[in-house]
C-alpha positions in Angstrom: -43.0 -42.1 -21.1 -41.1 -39.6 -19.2 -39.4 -36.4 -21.0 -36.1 -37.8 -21.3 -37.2 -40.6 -23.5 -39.4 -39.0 -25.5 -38.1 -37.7 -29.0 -40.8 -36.7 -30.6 -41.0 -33.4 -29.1 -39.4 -29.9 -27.7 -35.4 -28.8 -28.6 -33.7 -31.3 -30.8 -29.9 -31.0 -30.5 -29.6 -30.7 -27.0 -31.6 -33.9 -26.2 -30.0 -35.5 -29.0 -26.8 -34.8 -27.4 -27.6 -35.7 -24.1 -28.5 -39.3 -25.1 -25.5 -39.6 -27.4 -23.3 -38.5 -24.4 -23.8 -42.1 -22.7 -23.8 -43.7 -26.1 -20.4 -42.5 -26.8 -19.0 -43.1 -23.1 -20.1 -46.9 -24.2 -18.7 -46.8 -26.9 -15.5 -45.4 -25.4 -15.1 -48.2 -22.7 -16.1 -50.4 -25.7 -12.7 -49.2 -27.4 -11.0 -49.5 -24.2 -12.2 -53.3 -23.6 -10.5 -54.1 -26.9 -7.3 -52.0 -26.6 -6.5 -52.6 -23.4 -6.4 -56.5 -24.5 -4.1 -55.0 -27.4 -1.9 -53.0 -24.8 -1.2 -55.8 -21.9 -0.6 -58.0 -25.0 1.7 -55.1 -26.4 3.5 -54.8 -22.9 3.4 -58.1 -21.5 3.9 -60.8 -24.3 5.2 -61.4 -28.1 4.6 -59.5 -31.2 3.2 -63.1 -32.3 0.7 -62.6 -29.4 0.2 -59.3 -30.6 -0.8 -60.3 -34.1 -3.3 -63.2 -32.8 -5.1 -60.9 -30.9 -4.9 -58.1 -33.3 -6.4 -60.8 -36.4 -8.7 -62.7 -33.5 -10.3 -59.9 -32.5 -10.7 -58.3 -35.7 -12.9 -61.3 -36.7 -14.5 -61.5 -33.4 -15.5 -57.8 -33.7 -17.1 -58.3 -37.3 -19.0 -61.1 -35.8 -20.2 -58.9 -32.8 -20.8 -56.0 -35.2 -23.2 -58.6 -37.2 -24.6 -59.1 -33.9 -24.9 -55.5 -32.8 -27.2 -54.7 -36.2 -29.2 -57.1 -36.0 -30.3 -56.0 -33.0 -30.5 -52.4 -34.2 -34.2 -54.1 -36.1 -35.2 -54.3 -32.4 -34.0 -50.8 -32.1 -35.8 -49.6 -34.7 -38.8 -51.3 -34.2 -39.1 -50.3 -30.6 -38.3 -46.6 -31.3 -41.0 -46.8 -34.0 -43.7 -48.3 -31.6 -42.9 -45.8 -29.2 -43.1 -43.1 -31.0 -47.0 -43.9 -32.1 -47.6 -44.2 -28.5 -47.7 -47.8 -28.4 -45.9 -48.6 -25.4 -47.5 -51.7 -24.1 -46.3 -53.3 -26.5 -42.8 -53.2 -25.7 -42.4 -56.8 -23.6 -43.8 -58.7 -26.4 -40.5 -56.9 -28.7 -38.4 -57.4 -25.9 -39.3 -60.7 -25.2 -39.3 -61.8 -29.4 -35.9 -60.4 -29.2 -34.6 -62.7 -26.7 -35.6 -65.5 -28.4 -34.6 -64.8 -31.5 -30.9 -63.7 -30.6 -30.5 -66.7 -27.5 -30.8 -69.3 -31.2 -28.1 -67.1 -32.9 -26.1 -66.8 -30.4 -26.1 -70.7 -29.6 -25.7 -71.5 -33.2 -22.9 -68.8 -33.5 -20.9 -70.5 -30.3 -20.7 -73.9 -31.5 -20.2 -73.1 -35.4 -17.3 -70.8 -34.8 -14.6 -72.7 -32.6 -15.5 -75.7 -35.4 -14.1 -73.0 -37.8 -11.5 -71.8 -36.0 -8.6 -73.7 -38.1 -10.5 -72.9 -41.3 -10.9 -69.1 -40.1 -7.3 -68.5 -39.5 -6.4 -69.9 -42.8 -8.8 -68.0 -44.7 -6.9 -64.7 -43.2 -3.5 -65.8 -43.9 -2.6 -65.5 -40.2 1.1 -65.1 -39.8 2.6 -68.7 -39.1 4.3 -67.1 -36.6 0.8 -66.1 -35.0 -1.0 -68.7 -36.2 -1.9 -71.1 -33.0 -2.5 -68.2 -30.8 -5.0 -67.2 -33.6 -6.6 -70.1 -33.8 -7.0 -70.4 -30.0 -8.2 -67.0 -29.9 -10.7 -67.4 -31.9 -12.0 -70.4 -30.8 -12.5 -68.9 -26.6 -14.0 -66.5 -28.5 -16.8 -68.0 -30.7 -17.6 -70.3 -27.8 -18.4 -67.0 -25.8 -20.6 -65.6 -28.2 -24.1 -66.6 -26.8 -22.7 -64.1 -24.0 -21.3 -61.3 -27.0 -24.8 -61.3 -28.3 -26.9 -60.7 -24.7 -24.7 -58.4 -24.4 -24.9 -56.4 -27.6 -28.9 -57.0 -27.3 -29.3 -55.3 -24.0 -28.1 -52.0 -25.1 -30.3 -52.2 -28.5 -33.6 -52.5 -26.3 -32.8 -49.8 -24.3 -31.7 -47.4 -26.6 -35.1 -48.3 -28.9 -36.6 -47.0 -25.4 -34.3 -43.8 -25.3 -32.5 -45.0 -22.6 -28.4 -44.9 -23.2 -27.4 -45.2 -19.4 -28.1 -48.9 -19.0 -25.7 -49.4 -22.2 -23.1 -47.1 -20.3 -23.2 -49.2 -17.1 -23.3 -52.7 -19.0 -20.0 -51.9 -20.8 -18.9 -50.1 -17.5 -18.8 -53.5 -15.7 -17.7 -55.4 -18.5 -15.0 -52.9 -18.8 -13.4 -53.3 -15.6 -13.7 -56.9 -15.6 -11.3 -57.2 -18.8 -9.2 -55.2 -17.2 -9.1 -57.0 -14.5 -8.6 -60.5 -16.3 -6.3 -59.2 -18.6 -3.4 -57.9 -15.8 -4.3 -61.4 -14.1 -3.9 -63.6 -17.2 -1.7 -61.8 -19.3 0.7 -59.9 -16.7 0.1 -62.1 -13.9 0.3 -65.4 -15.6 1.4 -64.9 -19.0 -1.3 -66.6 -21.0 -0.2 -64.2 -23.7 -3.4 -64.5 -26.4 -5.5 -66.8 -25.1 -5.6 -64.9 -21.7 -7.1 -61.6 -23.6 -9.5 -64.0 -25.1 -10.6 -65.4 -21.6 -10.9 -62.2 -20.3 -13.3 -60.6 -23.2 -15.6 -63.5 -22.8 -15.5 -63.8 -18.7 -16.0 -60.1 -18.6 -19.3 -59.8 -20.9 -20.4 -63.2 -19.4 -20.6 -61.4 -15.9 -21.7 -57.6 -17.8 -25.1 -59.6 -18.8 -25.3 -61.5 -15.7 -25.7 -58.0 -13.2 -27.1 -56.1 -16.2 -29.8 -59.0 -16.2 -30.3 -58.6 -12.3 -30.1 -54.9 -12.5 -33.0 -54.3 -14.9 -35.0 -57.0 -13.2 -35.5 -54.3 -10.2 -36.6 -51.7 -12.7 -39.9 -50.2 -13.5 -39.9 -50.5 -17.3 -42.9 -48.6 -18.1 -44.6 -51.5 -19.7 -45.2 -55.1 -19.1 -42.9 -57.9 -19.6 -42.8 -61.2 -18.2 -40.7 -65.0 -18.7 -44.0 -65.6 -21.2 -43.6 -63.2 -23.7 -40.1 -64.7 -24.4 -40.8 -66.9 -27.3 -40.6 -67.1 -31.4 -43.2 -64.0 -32.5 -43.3 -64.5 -35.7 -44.9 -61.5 -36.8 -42.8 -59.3 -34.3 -39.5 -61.2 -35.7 -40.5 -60.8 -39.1 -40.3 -56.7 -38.3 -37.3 -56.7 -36.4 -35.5 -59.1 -39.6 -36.5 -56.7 -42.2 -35.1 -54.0 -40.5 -32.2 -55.7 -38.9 -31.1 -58.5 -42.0 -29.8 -55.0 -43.9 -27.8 -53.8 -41.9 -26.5 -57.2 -41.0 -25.5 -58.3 -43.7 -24.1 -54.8 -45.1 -22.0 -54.5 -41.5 -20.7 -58.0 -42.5 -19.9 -57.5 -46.3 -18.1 -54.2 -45.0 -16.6 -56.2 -42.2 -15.3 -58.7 -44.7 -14.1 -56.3 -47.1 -11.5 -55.0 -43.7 -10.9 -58.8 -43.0 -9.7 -59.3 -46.5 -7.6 -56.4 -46.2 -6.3 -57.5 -43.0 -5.3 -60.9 -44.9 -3.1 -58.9 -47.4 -1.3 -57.3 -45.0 -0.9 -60.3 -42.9 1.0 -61.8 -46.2 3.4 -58.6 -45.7 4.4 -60.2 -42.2 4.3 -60.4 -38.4 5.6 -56.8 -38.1 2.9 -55.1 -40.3 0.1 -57.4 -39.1 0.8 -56.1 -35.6 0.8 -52.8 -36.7 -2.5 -52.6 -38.4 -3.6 -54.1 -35.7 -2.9 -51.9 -33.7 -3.6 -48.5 -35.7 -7.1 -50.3 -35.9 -7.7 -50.0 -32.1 -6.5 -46.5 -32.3 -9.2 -46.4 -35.0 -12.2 -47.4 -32.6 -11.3 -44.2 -30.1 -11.0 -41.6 -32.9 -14.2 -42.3 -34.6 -16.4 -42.4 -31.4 -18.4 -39.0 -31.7 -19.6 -39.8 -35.4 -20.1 -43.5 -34.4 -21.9 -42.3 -31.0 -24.2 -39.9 -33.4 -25.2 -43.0 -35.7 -26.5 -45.0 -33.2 -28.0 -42.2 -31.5 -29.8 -41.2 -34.0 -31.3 -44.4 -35.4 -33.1 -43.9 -32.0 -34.0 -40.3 -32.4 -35.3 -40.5 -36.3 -37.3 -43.7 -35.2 -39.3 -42.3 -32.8 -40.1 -39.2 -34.9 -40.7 -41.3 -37.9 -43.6 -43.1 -35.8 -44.7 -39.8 -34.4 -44.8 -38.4 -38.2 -42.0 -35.8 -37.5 -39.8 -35.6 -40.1 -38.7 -32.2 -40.2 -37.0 -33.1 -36.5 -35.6 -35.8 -38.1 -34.1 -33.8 -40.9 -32.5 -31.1 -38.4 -31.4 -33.7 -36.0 -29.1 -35.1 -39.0 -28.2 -31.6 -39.9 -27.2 -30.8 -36.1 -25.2 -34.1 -35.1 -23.3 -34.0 -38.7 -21.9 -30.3 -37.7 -20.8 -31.4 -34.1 -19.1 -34.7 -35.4 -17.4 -32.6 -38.1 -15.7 -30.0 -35.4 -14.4 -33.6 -33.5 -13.3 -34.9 -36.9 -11.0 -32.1 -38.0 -9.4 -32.5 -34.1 -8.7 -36.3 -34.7 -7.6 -35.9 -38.3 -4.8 -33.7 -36.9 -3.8 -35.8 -34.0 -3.9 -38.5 -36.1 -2.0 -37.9 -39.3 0.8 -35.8 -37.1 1.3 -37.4 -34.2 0.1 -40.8 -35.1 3.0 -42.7 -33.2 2.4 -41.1 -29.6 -1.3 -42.8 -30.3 -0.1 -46.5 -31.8 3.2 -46.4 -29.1 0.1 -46.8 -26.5 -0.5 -49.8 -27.8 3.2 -51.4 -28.8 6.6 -51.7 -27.5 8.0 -52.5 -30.5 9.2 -49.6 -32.4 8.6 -51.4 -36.0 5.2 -52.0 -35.1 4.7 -48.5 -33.5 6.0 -46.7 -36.6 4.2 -49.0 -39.2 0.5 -48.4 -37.0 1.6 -45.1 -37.6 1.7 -45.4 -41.2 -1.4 -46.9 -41.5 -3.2 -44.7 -39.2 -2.4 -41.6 -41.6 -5.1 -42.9 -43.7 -7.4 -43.0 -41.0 -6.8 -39.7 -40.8 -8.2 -38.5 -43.3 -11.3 -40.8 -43.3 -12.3 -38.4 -39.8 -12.8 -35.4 -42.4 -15.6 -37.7 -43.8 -17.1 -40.3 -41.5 -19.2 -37.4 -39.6 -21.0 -37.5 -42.8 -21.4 -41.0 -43.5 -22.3 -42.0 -40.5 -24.9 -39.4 -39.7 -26.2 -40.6 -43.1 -26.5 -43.7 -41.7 -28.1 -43.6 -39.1 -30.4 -41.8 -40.0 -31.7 -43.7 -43.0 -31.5 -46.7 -40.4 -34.0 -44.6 -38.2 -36.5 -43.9 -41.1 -36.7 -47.8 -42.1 -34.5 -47.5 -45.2 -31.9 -50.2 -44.5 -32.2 -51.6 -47.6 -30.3 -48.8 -49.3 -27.9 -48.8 -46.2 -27.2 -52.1 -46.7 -26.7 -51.0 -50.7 -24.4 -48.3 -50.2 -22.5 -50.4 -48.0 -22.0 -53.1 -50.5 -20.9 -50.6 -53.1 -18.2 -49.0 -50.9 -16.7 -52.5 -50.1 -16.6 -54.5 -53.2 -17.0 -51.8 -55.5 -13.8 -49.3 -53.9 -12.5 -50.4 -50.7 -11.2 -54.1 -51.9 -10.2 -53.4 -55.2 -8.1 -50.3 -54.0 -6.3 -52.1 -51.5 -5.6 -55.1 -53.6 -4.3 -52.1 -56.5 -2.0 -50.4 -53.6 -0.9 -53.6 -52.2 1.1 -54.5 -55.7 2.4 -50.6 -55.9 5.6 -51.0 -55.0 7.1 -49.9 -52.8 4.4 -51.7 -50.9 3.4 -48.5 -48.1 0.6 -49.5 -45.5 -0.7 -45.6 -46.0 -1.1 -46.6 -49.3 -3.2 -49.7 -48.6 -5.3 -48.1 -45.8 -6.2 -45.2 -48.5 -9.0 -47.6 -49.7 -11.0 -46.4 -46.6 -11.2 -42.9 -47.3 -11.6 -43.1 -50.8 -14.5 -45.7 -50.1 -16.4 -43.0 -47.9 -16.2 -40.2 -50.6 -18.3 -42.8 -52.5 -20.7 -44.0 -49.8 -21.5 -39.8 -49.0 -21.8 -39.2 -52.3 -24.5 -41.7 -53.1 -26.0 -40.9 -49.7 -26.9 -37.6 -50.6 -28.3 -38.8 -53.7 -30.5 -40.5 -51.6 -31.4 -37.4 -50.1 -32.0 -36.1 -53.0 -34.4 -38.6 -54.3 -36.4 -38.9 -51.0 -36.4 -35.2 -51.2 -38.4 -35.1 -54.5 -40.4 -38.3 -54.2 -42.2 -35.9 -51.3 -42.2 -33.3 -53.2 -43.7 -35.2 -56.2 -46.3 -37.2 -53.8 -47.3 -33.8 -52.1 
């Protein structure tokens, strides 16, 4: 393995910043994918088209995130092989992962168009908005087998400590949506189902020359058509790591669904508008999300290599450099909050109540360069269990009930609602560090 992949030794924060670099780029054109649907929607059609897209794609984007950690068990897994030197046995991951994620991703495409009605409903879609939703979400799901190839690709290679293939994947998927979008939106004025034509068409062709790309690559390791088949040992790994995080991704995804729901029950106006300060939302957290997936990577391989004490200063170095971008976004943000969600609307209700909302974002910057550090790093050591724990807690435990309190304090104030986030990270860092704590001891008890 060449330098540039290998984690487990040399300088720590530089390296560790170099791959997250590409990660957050990815991430960035990620953002842009779904905001620029949000912003030729904004420009180009109806504020019912607005809220379809902004509900559709919420629900699409907790699917995808479901998706997305899964795969981070192949992540993890890979990172950890790699990191005891055992390279060779990298196609028979890869090739386990393929198989496992081409089921799901079949299964996912024709269960969620079934649903689509019944999905809609469930988030009290404006009936305004509520056909467009529906529709939405139905191009969507059917699409998925292409969302999930997609979200797999950059897993694997970032378990190899490779986050430039991610960048380019999302690069052409990127410009494709663009593309679409001014064709089928602007051009044509397919309004919400041509955003939802454009997402899947665009990661359709994203896996199609990401496919052909690596296929002309030196890998460092075999892997042929034959190793792609139903491991079970090597799926039983990547589930035990992944299933966590799945499923606390999903409860957490649910627990913004539902609060998406009550303020869809507010109206067209503030459905839009959450929409949109949610978007906003995906570009202002991309250094502490970057760091999180970087390093699940970084912690993994030195985890295998029996390093922990550069997994402990890694953690330490990419929670002070997420902090310094935190405090920059939390100003922006809670002052100037309109020039951001006018990017995204033309409609000056919906710009000022995205706004609104957006202030509670805010202050959720201040703390999210902890929590997702946190994260990510206890998903690099193998303890997704408690990750998947913590998450539940901060859902069901504070962010739902605090919503539902503030939703019946009248005057009804979307800051108020979106409050429930911040408040719901305070709790997740401080039972994080608790963690620490106990890890921290256990050693020192075992030593």
């Amino acid at each position: 393995m060449n330098e540039k992949t290998n984690f487990t030794q040399g300088r720590i924060i530089l390296p560790l910043m170099r791959f997250a670099l590409p990660v957050m780029f990815a991430m960035f054109l990620q953002s842009m994918y779904g905001a620029v649907d949000l912003f030729v929607v904004g420009k180009f059609a109806t504020p019912e088209d607005v809220s379809a897209v902004s509900t559709g794609s919420m629900i699409m984007m907790t699917l995808a995130n479901i998706m997305t950690s899964m795969a981070m068990g192949t992540t993890i897994y890979f990172g950890q092989q790699i990191g005891m030197g055992k390279t060779k046995k990298g196609g028979e991951i890869i090739g386990a992962s393929i198989a496992l994620f081409a089921v799901l991703g079949i299964f996912m495409s024709i269960l969620i168009p079934v649903c689509s009605v019944g999905i809609a409903d469930v988030m009290h879609a404006p009936a305004d908005a509520f056909d467009k939703t529906v529709e939405y979400v139905r191009i969507c799901g059917g699409g998925m087998v292409a969302i999930v190839a997609y979200n797999l690709i950059g897993a694997i290679f970032r378990g190899m400590g490779d986050s430039k293939t991610p960048l380019m994947a999302v690069g052409i998927a990127c410009v494709v949506n663009v593309v679409g979008d001014l064709v089928l939106i602007a051009g044509l004025g397919f309004g919400a189902a041509g955003a939802a034509i454009a997402t899947v068409g665009a990661q359709v062709i994203s896996v199609l020359c990401s496919v052909f790309i690596v296929s002309k690559r030196n890998l460092g390791f075999e892997f042929h058509r034959r190793m792609i088949r139903l491991n079970r040992e090597i799926i039983g790994h990547v589930m035990r790591l992944g299933i966590p995080i799945a499923l606390q991704d999903f409860l957490v995804g649910v627990s913004f669904l539902v609060i998406q729901a009550i303020v869809n029950t507010l109206g067209v106006t503030a459905s839009a508008g959450v929409g949109v300060a949610e978007k906003v939302c995906g570009f202002i957290m991309l250094v502490p999300a970057a760091f999180m997936q970087s390093i699940s990577a970084f912690v993994a391989q030195n985890v295998g290599a029996g390093r922990m004490d550069r997994a402990h200063k890694a953690l330490k170095g990419a929670i002070g450099v997420s902090f310094l971008f935190g405090l920059s976004m939390f100003l922006l943000s809670f002052f100037r909050g309109s020039i951001l969600t006018g990017l995204f609307a033309k409609d000056q209700e919906v710009i000022l109540a995205g706004a609104e909302y957006l202030k509670s974002y805010a202050i959720d910057c201040l703390f999210t360069c902890f929590l997702f550090c946190f994260i990510g790093f206890y998903n690099g050591c193998g303890n997704t269990s408690f990750v998947m724990a913590q998450g539940i807690i901060g859902a069901f435990a504070v962010r739902i009930p605090v919503c539902f309190l503030m939703s019946k304090w009248e005057p009804v104030k979307l800051f108020h609602i979106g409050l429930a986030t911040p408040c719901s990270t305070v709790v997740q860092i401080v039972l994080c560090f608790g963690f620490l704590f106990y890890l921290s001891r256990k050693n020192r008890t075992s030593g």
